[in-house]
C-alpha positions in Angstrom: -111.1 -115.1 -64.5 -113.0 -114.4 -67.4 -111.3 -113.2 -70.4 -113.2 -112.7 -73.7 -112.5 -112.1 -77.7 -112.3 -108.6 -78.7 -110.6 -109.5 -81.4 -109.1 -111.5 -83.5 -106.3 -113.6 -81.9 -106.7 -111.0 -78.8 -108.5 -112.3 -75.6 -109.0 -109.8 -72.6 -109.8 -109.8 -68.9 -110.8 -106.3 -68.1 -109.5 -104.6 -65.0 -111.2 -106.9 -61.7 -110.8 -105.3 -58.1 -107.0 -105.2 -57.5 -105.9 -104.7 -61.5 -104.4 -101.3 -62.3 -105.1 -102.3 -65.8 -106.9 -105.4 -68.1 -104.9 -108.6 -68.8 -104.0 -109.6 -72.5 -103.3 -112.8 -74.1 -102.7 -113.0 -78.2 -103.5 -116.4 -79.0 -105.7 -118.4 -82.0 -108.6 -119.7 -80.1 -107.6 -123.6 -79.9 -103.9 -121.9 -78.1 -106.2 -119.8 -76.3 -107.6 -122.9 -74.7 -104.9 -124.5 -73.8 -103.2 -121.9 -71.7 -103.2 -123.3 -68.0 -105.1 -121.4 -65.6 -102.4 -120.8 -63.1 -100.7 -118.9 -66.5 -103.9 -116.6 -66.7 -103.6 -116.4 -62.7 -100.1 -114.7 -63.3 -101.3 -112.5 -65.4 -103.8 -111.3 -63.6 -101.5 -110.8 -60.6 -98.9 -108.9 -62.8 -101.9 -106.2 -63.8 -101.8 -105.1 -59.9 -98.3 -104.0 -60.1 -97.7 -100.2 -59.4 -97.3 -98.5 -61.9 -98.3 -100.7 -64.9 -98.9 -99.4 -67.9 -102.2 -100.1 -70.7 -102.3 -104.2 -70.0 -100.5 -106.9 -69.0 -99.9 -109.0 -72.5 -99.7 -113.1 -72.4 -97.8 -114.1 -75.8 -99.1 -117.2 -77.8 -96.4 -119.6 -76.0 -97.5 -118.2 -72.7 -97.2 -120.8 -69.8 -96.6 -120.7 -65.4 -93.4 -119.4 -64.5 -91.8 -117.7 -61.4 -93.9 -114.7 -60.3 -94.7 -113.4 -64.1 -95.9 -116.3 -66.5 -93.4 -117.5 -69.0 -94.2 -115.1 -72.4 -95.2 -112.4 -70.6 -95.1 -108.7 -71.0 -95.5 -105.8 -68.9 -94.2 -101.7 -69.6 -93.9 -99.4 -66.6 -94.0 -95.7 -66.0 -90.1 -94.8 -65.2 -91.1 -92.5 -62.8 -93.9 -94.2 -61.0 -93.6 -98.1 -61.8 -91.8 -101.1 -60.5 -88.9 -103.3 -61.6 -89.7 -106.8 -60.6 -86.7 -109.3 -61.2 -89.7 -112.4 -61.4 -90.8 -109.9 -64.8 -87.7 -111.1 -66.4 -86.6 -114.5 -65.2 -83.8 -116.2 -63.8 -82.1 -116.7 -67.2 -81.0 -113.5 -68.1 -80.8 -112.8 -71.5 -81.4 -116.2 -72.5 -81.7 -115.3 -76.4 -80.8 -116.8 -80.1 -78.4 -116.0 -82.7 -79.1 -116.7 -86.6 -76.4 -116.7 -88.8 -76.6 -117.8 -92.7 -74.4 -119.3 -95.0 -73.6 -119.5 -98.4 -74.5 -122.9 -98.9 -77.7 -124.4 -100.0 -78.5 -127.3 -97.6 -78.5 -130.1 -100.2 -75.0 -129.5 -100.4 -74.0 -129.9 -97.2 -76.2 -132.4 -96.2 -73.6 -135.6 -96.1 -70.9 -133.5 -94.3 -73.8 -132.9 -91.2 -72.7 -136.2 -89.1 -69.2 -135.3 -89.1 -69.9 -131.1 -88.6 -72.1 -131.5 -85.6 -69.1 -134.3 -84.2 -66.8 -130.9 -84.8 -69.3 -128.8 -82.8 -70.1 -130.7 -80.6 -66.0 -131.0 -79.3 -65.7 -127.2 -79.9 -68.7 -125.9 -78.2 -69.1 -126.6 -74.6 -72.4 -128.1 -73.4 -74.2 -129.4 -70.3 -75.5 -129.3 -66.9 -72.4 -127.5 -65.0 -70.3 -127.7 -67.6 -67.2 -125.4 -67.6 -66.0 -123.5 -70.8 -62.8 -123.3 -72.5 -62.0 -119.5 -71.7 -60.5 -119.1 -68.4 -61.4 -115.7 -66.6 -60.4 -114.1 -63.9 -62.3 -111.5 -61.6 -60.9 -108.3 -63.8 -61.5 -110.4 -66.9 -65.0 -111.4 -65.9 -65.8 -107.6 -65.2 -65.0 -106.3 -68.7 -67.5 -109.0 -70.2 -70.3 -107.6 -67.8 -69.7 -104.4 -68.6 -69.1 -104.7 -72.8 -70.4 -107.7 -73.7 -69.8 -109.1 -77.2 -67.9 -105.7 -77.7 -65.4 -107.7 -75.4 -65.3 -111.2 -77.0 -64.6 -109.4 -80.3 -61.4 -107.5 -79.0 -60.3 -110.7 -77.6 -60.4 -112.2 -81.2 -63.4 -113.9 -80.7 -65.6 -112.7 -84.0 -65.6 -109.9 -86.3 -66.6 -106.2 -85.5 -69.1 -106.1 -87.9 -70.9 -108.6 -85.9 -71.7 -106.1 -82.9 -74.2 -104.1 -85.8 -76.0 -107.2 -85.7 -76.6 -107.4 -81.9 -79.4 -106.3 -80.0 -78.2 -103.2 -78.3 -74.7 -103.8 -80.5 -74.1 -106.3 -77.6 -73.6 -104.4 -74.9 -75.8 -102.7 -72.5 -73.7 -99.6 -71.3 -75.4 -98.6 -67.8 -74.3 -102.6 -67.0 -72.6 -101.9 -63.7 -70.3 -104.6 -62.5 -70.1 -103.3 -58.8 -73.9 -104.3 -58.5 -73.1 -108.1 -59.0 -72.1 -109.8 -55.9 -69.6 -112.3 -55.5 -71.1 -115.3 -55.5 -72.5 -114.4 -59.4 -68.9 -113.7 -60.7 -67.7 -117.5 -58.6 -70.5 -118.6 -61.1 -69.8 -117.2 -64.2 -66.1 -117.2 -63.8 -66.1 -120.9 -65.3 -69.1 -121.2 -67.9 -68.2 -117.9 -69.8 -68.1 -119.4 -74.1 -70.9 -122.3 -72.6 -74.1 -123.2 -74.4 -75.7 -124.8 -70.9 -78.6 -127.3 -71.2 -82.3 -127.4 -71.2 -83.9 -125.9 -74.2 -80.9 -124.3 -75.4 -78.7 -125.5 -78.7 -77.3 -125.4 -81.8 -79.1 -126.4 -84.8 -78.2 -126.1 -88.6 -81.2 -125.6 -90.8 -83.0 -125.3 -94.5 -84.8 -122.3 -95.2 -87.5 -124.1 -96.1 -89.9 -121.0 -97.3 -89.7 -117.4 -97.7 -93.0 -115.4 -97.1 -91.7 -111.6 -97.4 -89.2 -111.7 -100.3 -87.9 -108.6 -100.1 -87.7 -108.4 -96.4 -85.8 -111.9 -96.8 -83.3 -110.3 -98.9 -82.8 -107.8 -96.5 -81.6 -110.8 -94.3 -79.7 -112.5 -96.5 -82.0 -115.3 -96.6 -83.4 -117.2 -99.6 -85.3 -120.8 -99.6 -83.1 -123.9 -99.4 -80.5 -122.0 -97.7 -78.2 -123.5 -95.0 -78.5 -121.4 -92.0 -77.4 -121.8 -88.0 -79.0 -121.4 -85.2 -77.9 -121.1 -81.7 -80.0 -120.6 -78.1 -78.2 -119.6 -75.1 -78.1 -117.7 -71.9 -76.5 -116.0 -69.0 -75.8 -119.6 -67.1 -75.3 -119.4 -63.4 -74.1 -116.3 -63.5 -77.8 -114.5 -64.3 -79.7 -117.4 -62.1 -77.3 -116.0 -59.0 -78.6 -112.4 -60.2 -81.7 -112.8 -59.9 -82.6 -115.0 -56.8 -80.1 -112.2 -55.0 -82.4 -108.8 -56.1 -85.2 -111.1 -55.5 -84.2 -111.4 -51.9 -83.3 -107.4 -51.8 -86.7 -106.8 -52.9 -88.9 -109.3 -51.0 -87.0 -107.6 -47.7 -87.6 -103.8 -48.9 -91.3 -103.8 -50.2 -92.6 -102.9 -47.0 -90.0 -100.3 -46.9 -91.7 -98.5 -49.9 -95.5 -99.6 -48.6 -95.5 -102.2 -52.2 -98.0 -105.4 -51.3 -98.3 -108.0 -54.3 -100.5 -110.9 -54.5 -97.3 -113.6 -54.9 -94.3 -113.1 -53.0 -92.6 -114.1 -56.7 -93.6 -110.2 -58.4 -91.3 -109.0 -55.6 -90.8 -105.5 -56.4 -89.4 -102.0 -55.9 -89.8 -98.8 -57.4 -88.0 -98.5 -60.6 -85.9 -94.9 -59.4 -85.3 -96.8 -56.0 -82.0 -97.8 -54.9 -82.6 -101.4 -54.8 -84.5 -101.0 -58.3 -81.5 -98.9 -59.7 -78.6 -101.8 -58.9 -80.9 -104.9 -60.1 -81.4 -103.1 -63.3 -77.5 -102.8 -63.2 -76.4 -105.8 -62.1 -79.2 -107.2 -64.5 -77.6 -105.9 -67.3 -74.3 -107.3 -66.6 -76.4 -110.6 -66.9 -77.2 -109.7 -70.5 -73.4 -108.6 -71.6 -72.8 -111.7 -70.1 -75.0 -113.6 -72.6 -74.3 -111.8 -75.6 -70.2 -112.5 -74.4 -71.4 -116.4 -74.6 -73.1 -116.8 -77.6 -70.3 -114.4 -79.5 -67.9 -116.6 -78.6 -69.9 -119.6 -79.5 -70.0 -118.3 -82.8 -66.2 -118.2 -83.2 -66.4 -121.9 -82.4 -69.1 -122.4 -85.1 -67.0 -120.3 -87.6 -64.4 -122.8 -86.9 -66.1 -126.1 -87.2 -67.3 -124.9 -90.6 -63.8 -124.0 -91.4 -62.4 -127.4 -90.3 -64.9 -129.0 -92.1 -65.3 -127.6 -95.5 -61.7 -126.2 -95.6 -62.6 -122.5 -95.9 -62.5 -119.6 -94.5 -65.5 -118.5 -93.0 -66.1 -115.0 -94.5 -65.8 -116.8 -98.0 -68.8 -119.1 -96.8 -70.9 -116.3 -95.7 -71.0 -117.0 -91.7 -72.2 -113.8 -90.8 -74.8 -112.9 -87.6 -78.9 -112.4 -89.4 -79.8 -111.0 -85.8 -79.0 -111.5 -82.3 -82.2 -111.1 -79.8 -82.8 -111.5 -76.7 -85.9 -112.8 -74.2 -85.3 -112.3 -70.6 -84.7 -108.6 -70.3 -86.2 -105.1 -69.0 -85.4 -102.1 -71.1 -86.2 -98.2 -71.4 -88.3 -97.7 -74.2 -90.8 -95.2 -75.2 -94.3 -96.1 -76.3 -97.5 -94.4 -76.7 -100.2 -94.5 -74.0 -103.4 -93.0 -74.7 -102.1 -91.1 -76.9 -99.3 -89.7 -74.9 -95.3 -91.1 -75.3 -94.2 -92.3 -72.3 -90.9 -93.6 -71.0 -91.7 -97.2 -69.7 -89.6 -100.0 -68.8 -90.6 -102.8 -70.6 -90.2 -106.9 -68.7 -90.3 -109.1 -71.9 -89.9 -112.1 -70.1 -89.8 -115.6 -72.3 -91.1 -112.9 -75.0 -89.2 -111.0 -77.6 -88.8 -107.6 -79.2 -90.1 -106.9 -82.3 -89.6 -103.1 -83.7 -91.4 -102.3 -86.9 -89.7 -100.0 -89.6 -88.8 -96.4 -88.5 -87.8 -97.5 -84.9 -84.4 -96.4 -83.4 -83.7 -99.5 -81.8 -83.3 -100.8 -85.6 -79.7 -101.6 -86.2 -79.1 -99.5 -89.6 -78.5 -102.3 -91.7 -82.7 -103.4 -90.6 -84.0 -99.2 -90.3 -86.1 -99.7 -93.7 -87.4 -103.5 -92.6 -87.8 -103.6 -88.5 -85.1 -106.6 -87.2 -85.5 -110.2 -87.5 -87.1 -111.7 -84.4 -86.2 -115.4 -84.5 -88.4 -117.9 -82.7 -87.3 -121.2 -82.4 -89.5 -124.3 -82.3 -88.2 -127.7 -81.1 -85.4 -129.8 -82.1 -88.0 -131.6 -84.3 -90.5 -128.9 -85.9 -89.8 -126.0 -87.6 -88.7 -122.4 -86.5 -89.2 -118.9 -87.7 -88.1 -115.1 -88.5 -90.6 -112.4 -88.4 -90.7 -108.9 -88.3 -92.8 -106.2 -86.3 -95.5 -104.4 -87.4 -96.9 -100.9 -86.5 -100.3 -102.7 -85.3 -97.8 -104.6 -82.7 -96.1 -101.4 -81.7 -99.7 -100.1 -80.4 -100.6 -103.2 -79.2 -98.0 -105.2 -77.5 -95.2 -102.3 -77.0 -93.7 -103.9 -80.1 -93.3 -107.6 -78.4 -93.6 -110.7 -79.8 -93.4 -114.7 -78.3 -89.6 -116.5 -78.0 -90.6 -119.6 -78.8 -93.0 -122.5 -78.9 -93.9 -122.8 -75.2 -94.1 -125.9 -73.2 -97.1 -127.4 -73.1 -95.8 -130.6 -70.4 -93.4 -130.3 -67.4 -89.5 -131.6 -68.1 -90.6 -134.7 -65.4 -93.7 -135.1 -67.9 -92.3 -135.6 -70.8 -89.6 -138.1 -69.3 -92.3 -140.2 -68.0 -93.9 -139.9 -71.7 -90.9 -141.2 -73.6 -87.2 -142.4 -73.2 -84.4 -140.1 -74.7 -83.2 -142.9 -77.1 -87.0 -143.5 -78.4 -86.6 -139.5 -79.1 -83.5 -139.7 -81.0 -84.7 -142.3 -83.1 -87.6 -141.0 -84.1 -85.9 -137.8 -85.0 -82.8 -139.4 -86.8 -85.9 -141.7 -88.8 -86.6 -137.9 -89.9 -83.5 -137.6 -91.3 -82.3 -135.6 -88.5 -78.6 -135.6 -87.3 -78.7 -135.4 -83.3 -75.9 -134.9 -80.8 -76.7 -134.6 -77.1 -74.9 -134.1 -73.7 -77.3 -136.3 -72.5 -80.0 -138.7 -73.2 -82.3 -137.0 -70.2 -82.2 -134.2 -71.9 -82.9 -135.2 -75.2 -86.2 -136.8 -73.8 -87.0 -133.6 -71.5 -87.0 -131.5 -74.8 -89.2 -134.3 -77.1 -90.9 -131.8 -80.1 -94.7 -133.4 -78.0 -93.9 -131.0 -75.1 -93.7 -127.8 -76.7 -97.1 -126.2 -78.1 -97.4 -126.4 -82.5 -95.3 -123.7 -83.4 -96.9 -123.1 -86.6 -100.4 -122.5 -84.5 -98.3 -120.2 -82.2 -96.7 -118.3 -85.5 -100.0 -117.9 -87.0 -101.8 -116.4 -83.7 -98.7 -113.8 -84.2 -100.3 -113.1 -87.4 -103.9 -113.3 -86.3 -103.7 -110.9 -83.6 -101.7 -108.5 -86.1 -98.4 -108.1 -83.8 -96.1 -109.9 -86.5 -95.7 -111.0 -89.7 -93.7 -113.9 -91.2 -90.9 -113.9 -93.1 -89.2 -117.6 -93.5 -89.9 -120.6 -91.8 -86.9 -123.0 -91.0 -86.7 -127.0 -90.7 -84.1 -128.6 -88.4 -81.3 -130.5 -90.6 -78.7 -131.6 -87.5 -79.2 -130.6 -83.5 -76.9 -130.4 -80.7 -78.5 -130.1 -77.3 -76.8 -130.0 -73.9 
């Protein structure tokens, strides 16, 4: 596999026997060189696809997953391309949620210990572990099908929140008769859960503003206290996927589809089997955006509890909502000609310049916020789009740092108390479900996010707008 520079911050493997088109990665060159070869493998495997469209794109966090690498991208032809459930992950709509405050961080600084205490009771976290809202069957069908548009009826935030939701929180082809049982038995008893892994809630200082009016726009502004939360679809999208990746491995032959890895199991996109995954898949993303809304309630109430006012008069509101995970119809420009593709964004994120209609209105002038988190102990940031991206990487963007060492590595590398004291010696407050997990998420097994933000920059996909420094974590 020999990719080459043809660029700045762009590397490219042009299309080998097999590829329908050349393979992409945007990274700086010392990211560039880290990037495993059973990563580049993926890609490579993912440009043979039917129907892809102008290159397979590896983000800067890019690492192995199932089928598709981990911050990879892909667009399709509606008519003649694939949907391939390994393009978009097992964690549907796994995706993070800014909201700002008010408050500037040095003030709230001594009440942390006893807010992330609050949180920590109100929000449920963990391996398994069940939420506080009890759903039935019907119940659990309204959420696939509306989403956050759900949890705010129930009481569970404010209706402005949905103009500050990807998609307004709710994907409206979601189809709830698509989802089989064994996925509702799943999500029945983790709807309102933050799950564990890499996904948290984290309270941070808005350390520095690059794009001051763009900032503004966000309602950000250095030394701000702001939250952030990362969660997912839970069992719920995990059962999804592995059953449309079963459909699929069992009707390829039916439509004549070979792949190089069993995992890129695939149908056509206008297929029946294509059809209810994307269906059912959705209901996995109006699950999530159902979660993380009613996460937010919790938050709203732990800042409530503990600085004895109402949120709205603190300032709680969403930034952005945005998810990773996800296939959607969008249309792009292909050698010149706009095309309907579905783009896989999978463990990337988008990122619409100015002038795009999948700007909320409140963001039509700026392009939205696309957050990417770093680890519980380095920073994290908000970008925006640019027009350069939209040409080059169908307006996408990485979700995050990117691991650079297996969960078992990083375990054998360090003990979970050694990580919390080392992060509380930063000043850090750090609550987590358990100690495991705290060592399987140490800030030394994610790549330097500030190397991975400026390759965003580099390659010309994104551009910066603050950057964020953890103040108090809660993990699951």
């Amino acid at each position: 596999m020999e990719f080459k520079s043809i660029e700045k911050g762009v590397w490219e493997m042009k299309a080998d026997a097999g590829m329908n088109v050349p393979a992409r990665i945007f990274a700086s060159e010392p990211l560039f060189k880290e990037i495993e070869e059973g990563a580049r493998q993926q890609l490579v495997n993912t440009a043979q696809l039917p129907g892809i469209q102008k290159a397979v794109m590896g983000m800067p966090d890019m690492h192995r997953g199932y089928g598709f690498p981990i911050g990879g991208v892909a667009g399709f032809d509606r008519k003649e391309g694939v949907v391939s459930p390994g393009g978009i992950g097992f964690d549907i709509n796994c995706g993070v949620r800014l909201m700002r405050t008010n408050f500037e961080a040095k003030d709230i600084r001594e009440k942390l210990p006893e807010l992330m205490d609050i949180l920590f009771k109100l929000v449920p976290a963990g391996v398994g572990q069940k939420g506080k809202i009890r759903v039935g069957q019907d119940e659990l069908a309204e959420i696939f099908k509306h989403g956050a548009r759900h949890m705010v009826e129930k009481g569970f935030g404010w209706k402005s929140d949905l103009e500050r939701i990807e998609e307004n929180g709710e994907m409206e082809e979601a189809n709830p008769e698509k989802v089989s049982e064994k996925a509702f038995k799943r999500g029945m008893p983790q709807t309102g859960t933050l799950g564990s892994g890499n996904h948290f809630v984290e309270v941070q200082e808005v350390e520095q503003i690059f794009e001051k009016e763009i900032a503004k726009k966000f309602g950000l502004f250095e030394g701000q206290a702001v939250v952030m939360l990362h969660s997912g679809s839970r069992g719920a999208g995990h059962q999804i996927a592995t059953d449309y990746i079963s459909v699929m491995q069992k009707a390829m032959q039916k439509y004549n589809i070979s792949v190089p890895d069993r995992q890129l199991a695939c149908t056509p996109i206008e297929s029946q089997e294509g059809k209810d995954y994307l269906e059912a898949m959705w209901c996995g993303v109006n699950y999530a955006f159902a979660n993380r809304q009613a996460m937010t309630h919790w938050i709203r109430e732990g800042f409530e509890s503990v600085f004895g006012t109402d949120a709205e008069k603190m300032g709680l509101e969403i930034v952005y909502d945005i998810c990773h995970n996800v296939a959607k119809f969008e249309k792009h420009k292909v050698n010149g000609e706009e095309k309907e593709l579905l783009i896989h964004r999978k463990g990337a994120t988008r990122a619409m310049p100015a002038g795009r209609p999948e700007n909320p209105v409140i963001y039509a002038k700026t392009g939205h916020p696309a957050i990417i988190p770093g680890s519980m102990g380095t920073a994290s940031y908000i970008i925006v789009g640019t027009k350069s991206g939209l040409e080059k990487s169908f307006a996408s963007v990485c979700h995050g740092a990117g691991r650079t060492m297996s969960r078992h590595a990083a375990m054998k590398l360090k003990r979970g108390e050694q990580v919390k004291k080392e992060l509380e010696a930063k000043g850090e407050v750090i609550k987590g479900k358990s100690l495991a997990g705290l060592a399987e998420e140490m800030p030394e097994a994610y790549k330097d996010i500030d190397e991975v933000i400026k390759s965003i920059e580099l390659s010309g996909i994104g551009k910066k707008v603050s950057r964020h420094l953890p103040l108090a974590v809660m993990k699951g």
